[in-house]
MARTORDREN-414523 format. One record per residue (C-alpha): x, z, y; residue number from 1. Coordinates in steps of 0.02 Angstrom, whole numbers. Last residue first. Layout:
BEGIN
PT/X/Z/Y/NUM
...
END
This chain:
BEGIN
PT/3256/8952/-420/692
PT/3454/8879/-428/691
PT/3506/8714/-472/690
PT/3682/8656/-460/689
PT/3746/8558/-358/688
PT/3906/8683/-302/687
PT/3803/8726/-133/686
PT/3651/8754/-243/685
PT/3510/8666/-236/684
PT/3324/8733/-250/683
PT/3225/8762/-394/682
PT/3041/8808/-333/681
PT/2910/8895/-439/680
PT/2729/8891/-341/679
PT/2611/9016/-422/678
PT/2430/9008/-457/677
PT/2277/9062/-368/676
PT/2105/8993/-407/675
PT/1951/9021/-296/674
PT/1752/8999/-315/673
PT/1576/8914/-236/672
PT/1448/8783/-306/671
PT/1503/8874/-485/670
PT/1610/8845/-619/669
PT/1788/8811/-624/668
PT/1917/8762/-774/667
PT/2101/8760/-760/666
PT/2248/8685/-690/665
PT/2434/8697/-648/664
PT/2468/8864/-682/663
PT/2614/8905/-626/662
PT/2646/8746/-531/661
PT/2819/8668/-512/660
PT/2915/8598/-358/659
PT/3095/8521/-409/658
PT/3282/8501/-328/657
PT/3242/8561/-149/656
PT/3386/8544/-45/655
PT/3536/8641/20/654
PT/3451/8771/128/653
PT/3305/8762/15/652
PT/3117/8809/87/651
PT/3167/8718/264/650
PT/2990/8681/290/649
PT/2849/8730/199/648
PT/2690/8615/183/647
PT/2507/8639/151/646
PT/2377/8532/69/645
PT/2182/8542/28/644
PT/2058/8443/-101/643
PT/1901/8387/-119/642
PT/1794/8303/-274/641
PT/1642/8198/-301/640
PT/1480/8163/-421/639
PT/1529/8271/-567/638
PT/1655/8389/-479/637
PT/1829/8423/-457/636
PT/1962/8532/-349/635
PT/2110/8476/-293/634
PT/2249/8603/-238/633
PT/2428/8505/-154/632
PT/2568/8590/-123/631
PT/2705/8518/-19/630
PT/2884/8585/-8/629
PT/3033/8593/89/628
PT/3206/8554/97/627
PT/3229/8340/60/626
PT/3068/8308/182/625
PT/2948/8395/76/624
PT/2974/8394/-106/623
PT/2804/8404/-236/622
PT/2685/8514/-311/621
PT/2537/8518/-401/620
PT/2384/8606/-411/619
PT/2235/8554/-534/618
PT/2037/8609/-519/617
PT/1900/8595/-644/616
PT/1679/8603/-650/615
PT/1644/8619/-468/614
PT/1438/8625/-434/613
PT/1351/8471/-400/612
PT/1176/8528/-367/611
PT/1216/8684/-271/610
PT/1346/8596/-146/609
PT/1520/8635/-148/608
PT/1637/8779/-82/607
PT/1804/8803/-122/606
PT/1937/8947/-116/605
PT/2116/8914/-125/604
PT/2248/9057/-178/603
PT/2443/9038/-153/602
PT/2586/9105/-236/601
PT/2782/9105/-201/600
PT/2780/9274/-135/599
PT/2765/9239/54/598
PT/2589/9199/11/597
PT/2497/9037/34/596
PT/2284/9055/82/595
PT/2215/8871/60/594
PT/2058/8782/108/593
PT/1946/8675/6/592
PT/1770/8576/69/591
PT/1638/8477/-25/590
PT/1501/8426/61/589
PT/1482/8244/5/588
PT/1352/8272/-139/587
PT/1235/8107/-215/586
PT/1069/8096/-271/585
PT/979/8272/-274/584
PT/800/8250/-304/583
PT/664/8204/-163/582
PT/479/8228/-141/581
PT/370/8176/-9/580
PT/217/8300/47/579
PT/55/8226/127/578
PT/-80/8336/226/577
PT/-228/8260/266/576
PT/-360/8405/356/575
PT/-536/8345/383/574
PT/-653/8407/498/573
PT/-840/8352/437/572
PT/-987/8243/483/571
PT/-1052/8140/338/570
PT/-1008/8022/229/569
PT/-854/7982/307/568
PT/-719/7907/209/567
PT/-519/7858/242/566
PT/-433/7741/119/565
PT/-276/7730/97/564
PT/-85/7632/142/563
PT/69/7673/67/562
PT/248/7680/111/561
PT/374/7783/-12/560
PT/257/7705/-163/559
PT/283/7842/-308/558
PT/90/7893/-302/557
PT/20/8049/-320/556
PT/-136/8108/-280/555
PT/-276/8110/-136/554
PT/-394/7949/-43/553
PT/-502/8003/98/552
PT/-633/8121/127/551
PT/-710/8154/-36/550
PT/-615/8327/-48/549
PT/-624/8448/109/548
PT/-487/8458/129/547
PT/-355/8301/58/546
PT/-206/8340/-18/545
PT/-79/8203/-28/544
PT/82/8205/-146/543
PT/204/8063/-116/542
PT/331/8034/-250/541
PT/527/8004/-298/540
PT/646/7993/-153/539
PT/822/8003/-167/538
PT/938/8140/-94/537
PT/1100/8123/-11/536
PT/1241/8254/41/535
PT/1294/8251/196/534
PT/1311/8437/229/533
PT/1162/8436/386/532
PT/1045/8356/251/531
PT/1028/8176/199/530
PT/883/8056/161/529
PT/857/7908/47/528
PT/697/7808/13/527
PT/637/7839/186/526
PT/452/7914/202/525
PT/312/7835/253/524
PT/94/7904/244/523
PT/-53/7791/295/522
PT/-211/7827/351/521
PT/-370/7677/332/520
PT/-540/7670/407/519
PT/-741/7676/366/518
PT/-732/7649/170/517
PT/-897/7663/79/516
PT/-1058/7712/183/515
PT/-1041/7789/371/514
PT/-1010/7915/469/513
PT/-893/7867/616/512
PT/-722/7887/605/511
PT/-601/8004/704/510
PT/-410/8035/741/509
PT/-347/7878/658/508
PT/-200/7870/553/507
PT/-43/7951/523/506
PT/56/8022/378/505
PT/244/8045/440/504
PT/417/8075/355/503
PT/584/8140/436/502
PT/755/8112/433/501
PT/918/8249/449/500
PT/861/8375/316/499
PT/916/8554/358/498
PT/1052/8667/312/497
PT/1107/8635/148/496
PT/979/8579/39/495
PT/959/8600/-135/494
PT/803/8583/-197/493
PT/699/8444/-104/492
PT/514/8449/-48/491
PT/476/8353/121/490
PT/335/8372/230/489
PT/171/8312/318/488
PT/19/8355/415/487
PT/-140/8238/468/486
PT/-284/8284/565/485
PT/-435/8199/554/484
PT/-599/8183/644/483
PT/-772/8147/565/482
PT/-931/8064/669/481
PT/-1088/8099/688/480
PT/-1114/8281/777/479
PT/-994/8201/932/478
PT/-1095/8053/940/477
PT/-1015/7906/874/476
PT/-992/7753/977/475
PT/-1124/7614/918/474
PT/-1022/7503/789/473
PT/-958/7320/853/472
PT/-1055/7194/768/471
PT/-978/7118/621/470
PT/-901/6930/680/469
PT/-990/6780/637/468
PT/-927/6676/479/467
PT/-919/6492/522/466
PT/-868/6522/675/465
PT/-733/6648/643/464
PT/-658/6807/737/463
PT/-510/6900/729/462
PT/-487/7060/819/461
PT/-302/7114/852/460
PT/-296/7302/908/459
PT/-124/7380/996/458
PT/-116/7565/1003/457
PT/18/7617/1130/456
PT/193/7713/1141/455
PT/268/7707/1309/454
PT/330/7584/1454/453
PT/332/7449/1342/452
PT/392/7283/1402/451
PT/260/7131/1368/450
PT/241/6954/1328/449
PT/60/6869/1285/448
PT/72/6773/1137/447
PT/-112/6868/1071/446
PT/-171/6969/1228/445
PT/-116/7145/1242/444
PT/-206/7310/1271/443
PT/-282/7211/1175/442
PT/-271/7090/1060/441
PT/-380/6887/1015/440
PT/-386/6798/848/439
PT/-458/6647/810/438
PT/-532/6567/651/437
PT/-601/6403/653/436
PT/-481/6335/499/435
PT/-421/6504/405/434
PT/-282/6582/508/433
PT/-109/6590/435/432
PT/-43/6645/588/431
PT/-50/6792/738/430
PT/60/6816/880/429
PT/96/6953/951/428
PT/252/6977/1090/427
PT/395/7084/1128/426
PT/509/7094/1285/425
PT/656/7234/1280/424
PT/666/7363/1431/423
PT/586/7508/1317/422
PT/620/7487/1140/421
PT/493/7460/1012/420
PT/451/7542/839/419
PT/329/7473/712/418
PT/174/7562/628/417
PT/19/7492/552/416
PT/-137/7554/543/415
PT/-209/7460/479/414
PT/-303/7290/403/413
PT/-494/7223/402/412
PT/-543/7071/320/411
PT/-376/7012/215/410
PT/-191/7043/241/409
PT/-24/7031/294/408
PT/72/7121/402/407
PT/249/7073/523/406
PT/393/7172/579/405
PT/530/7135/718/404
PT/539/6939/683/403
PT/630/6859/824/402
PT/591/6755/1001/401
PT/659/6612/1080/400
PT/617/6590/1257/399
PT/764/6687/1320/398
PT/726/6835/1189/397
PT/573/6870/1151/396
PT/548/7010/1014/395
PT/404/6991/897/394
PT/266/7090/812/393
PT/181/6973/671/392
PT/14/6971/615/391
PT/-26/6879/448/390
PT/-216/6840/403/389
PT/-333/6816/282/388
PT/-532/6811/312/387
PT/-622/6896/139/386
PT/-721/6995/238/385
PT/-706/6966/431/384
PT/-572/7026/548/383
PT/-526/7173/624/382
PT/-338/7223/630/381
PT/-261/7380/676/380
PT/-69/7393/750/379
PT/-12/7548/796/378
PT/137/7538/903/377
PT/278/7694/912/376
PT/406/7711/1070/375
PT/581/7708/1091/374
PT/671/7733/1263/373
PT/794/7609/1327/372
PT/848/7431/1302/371
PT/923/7353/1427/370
PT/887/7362/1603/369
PT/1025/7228/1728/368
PT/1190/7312/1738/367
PT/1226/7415/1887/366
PT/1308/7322/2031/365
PT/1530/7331/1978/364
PT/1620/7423/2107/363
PT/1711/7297/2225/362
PT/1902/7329/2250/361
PT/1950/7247/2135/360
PT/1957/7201/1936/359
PT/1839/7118/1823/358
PT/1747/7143/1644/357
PT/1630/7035/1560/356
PT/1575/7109/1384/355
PT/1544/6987/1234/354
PT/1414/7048/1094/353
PT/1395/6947/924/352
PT/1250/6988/807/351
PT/1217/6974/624/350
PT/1074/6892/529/349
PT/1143/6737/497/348
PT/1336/6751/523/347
PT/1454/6800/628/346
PT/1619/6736/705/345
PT/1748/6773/845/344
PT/1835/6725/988/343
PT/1867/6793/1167/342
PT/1834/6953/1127/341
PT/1785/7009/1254/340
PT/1780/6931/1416/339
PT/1911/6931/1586/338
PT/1921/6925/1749/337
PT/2033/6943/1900/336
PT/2047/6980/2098/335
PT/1875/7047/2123/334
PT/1790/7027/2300/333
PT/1715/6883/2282/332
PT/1651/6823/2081/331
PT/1771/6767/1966/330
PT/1739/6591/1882/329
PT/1763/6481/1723/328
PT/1777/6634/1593/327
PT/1807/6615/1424/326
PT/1716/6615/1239/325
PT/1741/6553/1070/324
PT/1624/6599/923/323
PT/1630/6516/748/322
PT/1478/6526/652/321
PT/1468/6574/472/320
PT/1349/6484/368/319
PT/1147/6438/374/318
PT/1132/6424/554/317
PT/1000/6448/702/316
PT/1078/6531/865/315
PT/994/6657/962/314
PT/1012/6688/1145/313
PT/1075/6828/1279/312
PT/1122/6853/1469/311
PT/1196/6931/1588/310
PT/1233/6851/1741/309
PT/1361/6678/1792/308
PT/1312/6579/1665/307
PT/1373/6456/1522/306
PT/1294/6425/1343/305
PT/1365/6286/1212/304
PT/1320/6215/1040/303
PT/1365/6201/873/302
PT/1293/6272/709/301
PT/1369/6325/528/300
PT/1557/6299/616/299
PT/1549/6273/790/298
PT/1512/6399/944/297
PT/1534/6384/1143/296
PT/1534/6528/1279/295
PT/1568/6501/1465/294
PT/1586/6623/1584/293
PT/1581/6628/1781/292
PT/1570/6825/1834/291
PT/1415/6918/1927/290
PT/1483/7058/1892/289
PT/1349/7157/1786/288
PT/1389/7039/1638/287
PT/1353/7085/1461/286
PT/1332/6945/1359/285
PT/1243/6928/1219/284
PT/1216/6823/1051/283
PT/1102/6860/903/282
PT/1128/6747/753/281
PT/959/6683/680/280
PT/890/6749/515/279
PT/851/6614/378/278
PT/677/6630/332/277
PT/607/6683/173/276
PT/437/6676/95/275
PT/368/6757/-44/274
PT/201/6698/-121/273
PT/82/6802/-247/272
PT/-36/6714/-341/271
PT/-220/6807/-423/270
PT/-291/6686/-551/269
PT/-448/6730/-647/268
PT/-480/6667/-821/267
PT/-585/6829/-848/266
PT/-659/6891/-713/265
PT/-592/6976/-532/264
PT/-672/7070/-397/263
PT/-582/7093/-251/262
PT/-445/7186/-171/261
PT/-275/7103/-114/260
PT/-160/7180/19/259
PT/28/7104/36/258
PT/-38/6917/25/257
PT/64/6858/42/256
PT/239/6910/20/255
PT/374/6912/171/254
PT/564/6894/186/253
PT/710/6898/326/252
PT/866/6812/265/251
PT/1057/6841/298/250
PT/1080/6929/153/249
PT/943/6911/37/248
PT/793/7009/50/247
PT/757/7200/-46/246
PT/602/7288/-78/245
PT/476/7153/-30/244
PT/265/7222/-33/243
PT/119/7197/-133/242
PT/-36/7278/-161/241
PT/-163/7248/-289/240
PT/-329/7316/-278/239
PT/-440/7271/-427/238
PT/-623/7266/-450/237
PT/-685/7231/-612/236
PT/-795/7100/-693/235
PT/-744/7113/-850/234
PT/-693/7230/-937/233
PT/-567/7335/-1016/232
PT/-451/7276/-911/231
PT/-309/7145/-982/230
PT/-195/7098/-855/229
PT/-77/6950/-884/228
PT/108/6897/-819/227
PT/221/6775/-709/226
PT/379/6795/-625/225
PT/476/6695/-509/224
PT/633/6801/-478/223
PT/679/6962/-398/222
PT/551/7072/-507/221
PT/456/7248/-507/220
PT/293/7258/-601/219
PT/174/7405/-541/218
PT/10/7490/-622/217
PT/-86/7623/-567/216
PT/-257/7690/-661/215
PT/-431/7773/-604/214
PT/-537/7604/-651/213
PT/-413/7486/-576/212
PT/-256/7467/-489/211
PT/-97/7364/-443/210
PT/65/7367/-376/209
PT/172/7235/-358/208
PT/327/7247/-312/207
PT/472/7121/-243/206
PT/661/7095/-245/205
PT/701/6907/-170/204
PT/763/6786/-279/203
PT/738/6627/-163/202
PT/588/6541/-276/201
PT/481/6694/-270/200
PT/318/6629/-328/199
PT/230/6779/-399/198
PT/83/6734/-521/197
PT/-54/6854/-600/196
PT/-143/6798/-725/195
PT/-312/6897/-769/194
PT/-368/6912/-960/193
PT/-524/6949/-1021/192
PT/-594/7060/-1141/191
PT/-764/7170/-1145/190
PT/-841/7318/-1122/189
PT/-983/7275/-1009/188
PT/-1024/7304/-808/187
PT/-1191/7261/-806/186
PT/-1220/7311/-602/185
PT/-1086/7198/-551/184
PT/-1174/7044/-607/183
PT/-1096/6943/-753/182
PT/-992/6802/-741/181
PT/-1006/6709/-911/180
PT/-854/6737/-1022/179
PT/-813/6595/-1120/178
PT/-769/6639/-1291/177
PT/-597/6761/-1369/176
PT/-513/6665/-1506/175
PT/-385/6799/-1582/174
PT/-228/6693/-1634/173
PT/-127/6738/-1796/172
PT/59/6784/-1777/171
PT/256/6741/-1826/170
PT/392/6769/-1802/169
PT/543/6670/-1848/168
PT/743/6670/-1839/167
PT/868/6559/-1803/166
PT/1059/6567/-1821/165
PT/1138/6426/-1771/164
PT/1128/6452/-1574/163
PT/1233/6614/-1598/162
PT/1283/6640/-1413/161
PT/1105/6696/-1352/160
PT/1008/6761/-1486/159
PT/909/6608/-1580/158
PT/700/6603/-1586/157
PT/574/6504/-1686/156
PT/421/6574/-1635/155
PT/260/6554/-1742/154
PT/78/6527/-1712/153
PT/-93/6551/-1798/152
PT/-286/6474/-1798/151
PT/-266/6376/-1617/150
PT/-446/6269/-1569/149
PT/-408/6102/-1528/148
PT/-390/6018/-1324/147
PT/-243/6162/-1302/146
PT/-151/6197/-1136/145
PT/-42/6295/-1164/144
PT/28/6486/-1091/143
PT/191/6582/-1132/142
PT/169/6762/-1070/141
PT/337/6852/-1044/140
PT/399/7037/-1057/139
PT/575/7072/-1068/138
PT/662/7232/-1142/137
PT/820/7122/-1180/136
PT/804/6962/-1096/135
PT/698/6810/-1136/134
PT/767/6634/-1110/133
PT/625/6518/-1155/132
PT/664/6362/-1221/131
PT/487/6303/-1226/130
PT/488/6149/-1362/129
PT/313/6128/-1417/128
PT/267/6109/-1586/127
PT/103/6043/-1672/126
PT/23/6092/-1871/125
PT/-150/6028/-1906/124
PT/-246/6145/-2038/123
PT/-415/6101/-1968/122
PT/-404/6292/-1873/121
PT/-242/6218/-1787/120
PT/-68/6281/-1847/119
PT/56/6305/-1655/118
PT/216/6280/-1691/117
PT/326/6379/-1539/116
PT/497/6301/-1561/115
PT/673/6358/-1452/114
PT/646/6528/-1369/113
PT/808/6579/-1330/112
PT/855/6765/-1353/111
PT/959/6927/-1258/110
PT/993/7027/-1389/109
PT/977/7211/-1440/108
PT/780/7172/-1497/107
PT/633/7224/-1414/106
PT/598/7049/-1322/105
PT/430/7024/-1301/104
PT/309/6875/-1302/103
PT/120/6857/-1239/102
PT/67/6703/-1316/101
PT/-114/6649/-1209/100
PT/-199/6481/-1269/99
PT/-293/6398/-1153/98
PT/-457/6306/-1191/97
PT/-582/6455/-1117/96
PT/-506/6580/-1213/95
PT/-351/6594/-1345/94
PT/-262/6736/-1355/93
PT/-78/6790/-1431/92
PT/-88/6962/-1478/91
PT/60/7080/-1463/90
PT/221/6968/-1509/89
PT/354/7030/-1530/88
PT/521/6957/-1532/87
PT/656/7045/-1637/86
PT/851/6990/-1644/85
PT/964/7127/-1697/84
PT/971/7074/-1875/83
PT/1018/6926/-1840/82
PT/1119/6952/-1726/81
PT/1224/7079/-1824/80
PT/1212/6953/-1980/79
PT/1297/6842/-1880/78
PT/1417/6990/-1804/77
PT/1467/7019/-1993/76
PT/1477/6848/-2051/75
PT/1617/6802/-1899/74
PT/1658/6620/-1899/73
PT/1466/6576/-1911/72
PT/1404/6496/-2041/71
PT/1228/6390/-1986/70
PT/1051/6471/-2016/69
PT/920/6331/-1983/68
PT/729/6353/-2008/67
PT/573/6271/-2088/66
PT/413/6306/-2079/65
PT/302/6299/-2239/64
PT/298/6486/-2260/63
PT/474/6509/-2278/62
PT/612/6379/-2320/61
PT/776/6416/-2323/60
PT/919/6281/-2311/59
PT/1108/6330/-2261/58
PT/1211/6199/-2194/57
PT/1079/6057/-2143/56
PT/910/6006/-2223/55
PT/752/6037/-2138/54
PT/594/6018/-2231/53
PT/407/6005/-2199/52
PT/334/5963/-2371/51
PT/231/5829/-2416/50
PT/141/5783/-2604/49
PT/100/5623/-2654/48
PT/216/5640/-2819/47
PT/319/5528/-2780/46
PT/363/5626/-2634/45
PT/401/5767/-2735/44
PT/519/5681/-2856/43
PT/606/5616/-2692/42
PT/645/5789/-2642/41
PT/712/5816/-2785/40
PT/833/5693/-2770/39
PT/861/5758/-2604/38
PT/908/5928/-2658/37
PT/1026/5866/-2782/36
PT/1127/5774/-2640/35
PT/1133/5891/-2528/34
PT/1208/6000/-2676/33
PT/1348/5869/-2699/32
PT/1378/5858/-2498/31
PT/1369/6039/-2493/30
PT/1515/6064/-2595/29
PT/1638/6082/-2443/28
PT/1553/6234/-2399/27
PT/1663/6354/-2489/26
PT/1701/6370/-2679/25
PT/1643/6531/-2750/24
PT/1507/6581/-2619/23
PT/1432/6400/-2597/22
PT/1432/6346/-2786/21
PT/1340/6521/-2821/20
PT/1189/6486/-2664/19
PT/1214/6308/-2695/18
PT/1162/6323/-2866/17
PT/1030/6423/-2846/16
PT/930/6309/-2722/15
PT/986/6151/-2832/14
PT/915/6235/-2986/13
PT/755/6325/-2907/12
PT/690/6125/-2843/11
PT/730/6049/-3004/10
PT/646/6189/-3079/9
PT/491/6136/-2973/8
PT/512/5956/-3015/7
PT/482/5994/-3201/6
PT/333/6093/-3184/5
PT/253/5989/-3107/4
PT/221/6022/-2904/3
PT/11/6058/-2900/2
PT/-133/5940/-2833/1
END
């Protein structure tokens, strides 16, 4: 059934009308054009017909939906926001009785998600109510849970701080059917999305890397964080790996999994969970005396701790925690004691040290060991396929003990690297176990203290009952098995001197031969290092060559720590060599020294570092103690600047009455140079006046 004729010029009349009503006389004549709108409205009613309308200041309809455009105070940044508003939206899915609307934000404003309507394939229309906050350049996959099949959607979207103005996109859905699971052999083009969830409810920074079929791909975040991978088929393997790049103040933080790789199909769900514990306050006290003291704390925690040795604890809190500390006792022989500082305050994650000190005749006995030398553990885990696990290395402190590192991961794990101090207790201990899983270490057992006396390869085997453990392989002969050696390096242009850190590849010296993956080598490097000057460079990219080829994993990859795979299909010698990359990030090295001439002129020379070379320079003058002078050459750069003084004395008998600059600035080039100019000084007269 069609409008008539006459209802539908009803309907152009009152549209017109307020557009030319509106622009010569202001809104207060919507009431009267409300009013002609709704009559019409009527007519259309009558007339069995419904139409989805919303009526408010400003009415447009398009394509059936309706949307709201209010006057703002400014029309030019309204139709700025408008205009700069753009969500798009790539292909919204449906599968398997969820429907998939990937959104993106490619506009200049940051935008609230206010309606998705969602028109079924019977021509049924529903709306959901997301509000969605989606920043500029952000990527976000809104999901439902449909019992009808989905023929088209459209967003109703606002920028953020213009809620009146709303604007719509819109987009069919592509129906995608059930994908059966289909053997790994009959691997088929296909489509099928894979979710992958990060829980990070305490805003830690986080990666995710991930790969398939001869590609990388990462998503960086410090929220809760959801999104889709679409391979181009399904099944596929995928190795994701996952690690924390930066942890709240005062926390320590973990993801696990941090090693994923399995085979995935469509619908499948791969979650990510970070975890974050507050770190403890470290308290010592360093007491080779013998000496009574007393230490007490309030604030974020409170408690108390007295001895007579040295000694030192952890203390639980979530705020600052106020430290106060005395001695009760002196020990023979000393005449007076005394500890310091006898308050203070730190907070989670920080440490407070108090030193004992006395006076007599007695020397002090040597301090009880401390920590000492530092020494390297390799950590390798065995456990079955698919058996998760998280390993952590701990430091025990007066029966409490604290994170050093921890690893996460599934069936077998390594190596892993952590450093240890000499004359400091450490333990294992090994959690989130599947039920009737155990895990056992040696050299050391798992919660068994120890002090290392030097570095030491520690290996954790896990074992199940409902899975039975892989036998132990036969020790390679000397003509079956592969050895590696492992070499590494750092590329950076513009180095003075030499670099200050270093970066490793490691791993095991020899494999047997075997099919598929027989052991893992890893490569670190620090994400900033300096040279001899001080200036700073920031990593970019890890290049491994592997000879001969086939042996382990090569390439590039911009992960500064990474763990690979190591093969051995047959006997060989293999050579890993790794090489980090840097570019220049920050200069420090710049230095200026003067050369002043008896006539009135001095020359400074400068020298800065080749990737920041000087671009200007300025001298300027002032008085010195009433009758001399100080001169002052600064020289500048893009990332930093340096400059040099000198003084005269007793330059004006009578005074100095002003210092001048001939010239007073100028352009530079180069990482090295000099300037001269002239120094004009007007110095007092006896009879006040001036005289250069």
């Amino acid at each position: 059934m069609g409008k008539s004729p006459g209802v539908t010029m009803r309907l152009v009349r009152c549209y017109y009308s307020w557009m030319v009503v509106w622009l010569l006389l202001g809104p207060w004549v919507m009431p009267v054009v409300m009013r002609c709108l709704v009559m019409a409205l009527a007519d259309l009613v009558l007339e069995g017909l419904t139409l989805i309308l919303a009526i408010a200041l400003g009415l447009v309809l398009i394509g059936g939906l309706a949307y709201l455009t209010i006057t703002v105070s400014t029309v030019n940044n309204a139709r700025l926001a408008y205009a700069g508003l753009y969500i798009y939206l790539p292909q919204p899915i449906y599968v398997n009785g969820t429907l998939y609307v990937p959104m993106y934000n490619i506009g200049y404003y940051r935008a609230i998600v206010k309606y998705v309507y969602v028109r079924g394939v019977d021509g049924s229309m529903h709306v959901y109510a997301p509000n969605l906050v989606l920043g500029v350049n952000q990527y976000y996959v809104y999901t439902l849970s449909l019992s009808y099949e989905p023929a088209s959607i459209t967003v109703l979207a606002s920028p953020v701080g213009y809620p009146g103005i709303i604007k719509e996109f819109s987009a069919n859905v592509s129906t995608v059917t059930s994908i059966p699971l289909i053997p790994q052999a009959q691997l088929q083009p296909g489509s099928g999305l894979i979710n992958v969830v990060v829980n990070d409810p305490f805003g830690a920074g986080w990666r995710v890397v991930w790969s398939y079929a001869g590609q990388s791909y990462s998503v960086s975040e410090s929220q809760s964080y959801s999104w889709f991978i679409n391979p181009p088929y399904v099944p596929i393997q995928i190795q994701f790996l996952a690690y924390i790049t930066n942890t709240p103040h005062g926390y320590t933080c973990q993801i696990v999994p941090s090693q994923v790789a399995k085979t995935y199909t469509a619908g499948s769900i791969q979650a990510f969970n970070v975890t974050c514990s507050v770190m403890p306050i470290t308290v010592s006290v360093d007491d080779p005396y013998g000496a009574g003291w007393s230490v007490s704390w309030s604030g974020g925690a409170s408690g108390s701790k007295s001895g007579s040795s040295s000694a030192s604890w952890t203390v639980s809190a979530l705020s600052t925690v106020n430290f106060q500390a005395s001695i009760t006792s002196v020990p023979s022989g000393y005449s007076s004691c005394s500890i310091s500082p006898t308050s203070t305050s730190a907070g989670p994650g920080q440490s407070v040290a108090f030193t004992v000190s006395c006076t007599g005749n007695q020397s002090p006995s040597p301090p009880p060991g401390g920590g000492g030398s530092s020494y390297t553990v390799t950590v390798y885990v065995y456990a079955p396929s698919g058996v998760s696990w998280t390993v952590y290395l701990d430091q025990y402190i007066a029966g409490s003990t604290i994170d050093i590192d921890w690893w996460s991961g599934a069936g077998n794990g390594g190596p892993y690297t952590a450093t240890v101090s000499g004359g400091l207790t450490y333990l294992f201990t090994v959690k989130n176990l599947p039920s009737g899983c155990t895990a056992s270490g040696s050299p050391y057992g798992i919660g068994q203290t120890f002090t290392p006396k030097g570095s030491f390869t520690e290996q954790i085997t896990i074992t199940c009952t409902n899975k039975p453990p892989p036998p132990p392989p036969p020790p390679p002969s000397n003509n079956q098995q592969c050895t590696y050696s492992y070499s590494s390096s750092i590329s950076a242009s513009g180095v003075h001197g030499s670099i200050q850190q270093s970066v490793s590849c490691s791993g095991p010296s020899s494999e047997p031969v075997g099919s598929g993956q027989v052991g893992m080598y890893g490569c670190t490097a620090p994400l900033t290092i300096t040279d001899t000057s001080g200036d700073e460079f920031q990593f970019q990219s890890w290049s491994v060559s592997v000879s001969p080829s086939g042996y382990a994993w090569s390439g590039t990859t911009d992960l500064s720590e990474f763990g690979a795979p190591l093969y051995c299909p047959s006997p060989a010698s293999v050579s890993i060599s790794g090489t980090a990359s840097y570019t220049f990030l920050k200069c420090t090295s710049y230095t200026v020294k003067f050369t002043y001439y008896t006539s009135s002129s001095a020359t400074f020379e400068w020298s800065f570092c080749p990737d920041d070379p000087a671009n200007s320079w300025s001298a300027t003058g002032k008085i010195y103690q009433g009758t001399g002078i100080q001169v002052t050459a600064k020289v500048y750069a893009n990332f930093g600047s340096g400059s040099a003084s000198f003084t005269i004395d007793n330059v004006c008998q009578y005074g100095v009455q002003s210092v001048n600059t001939n010239p007073s600035g100028g352009s530079a080039s180069g990482f090295t140079g000099s300037a001269s100019f002239n120094i004009i000084v007007v110095c007092q007269s006896s009879g006040g006046k001036g005289k250069q």
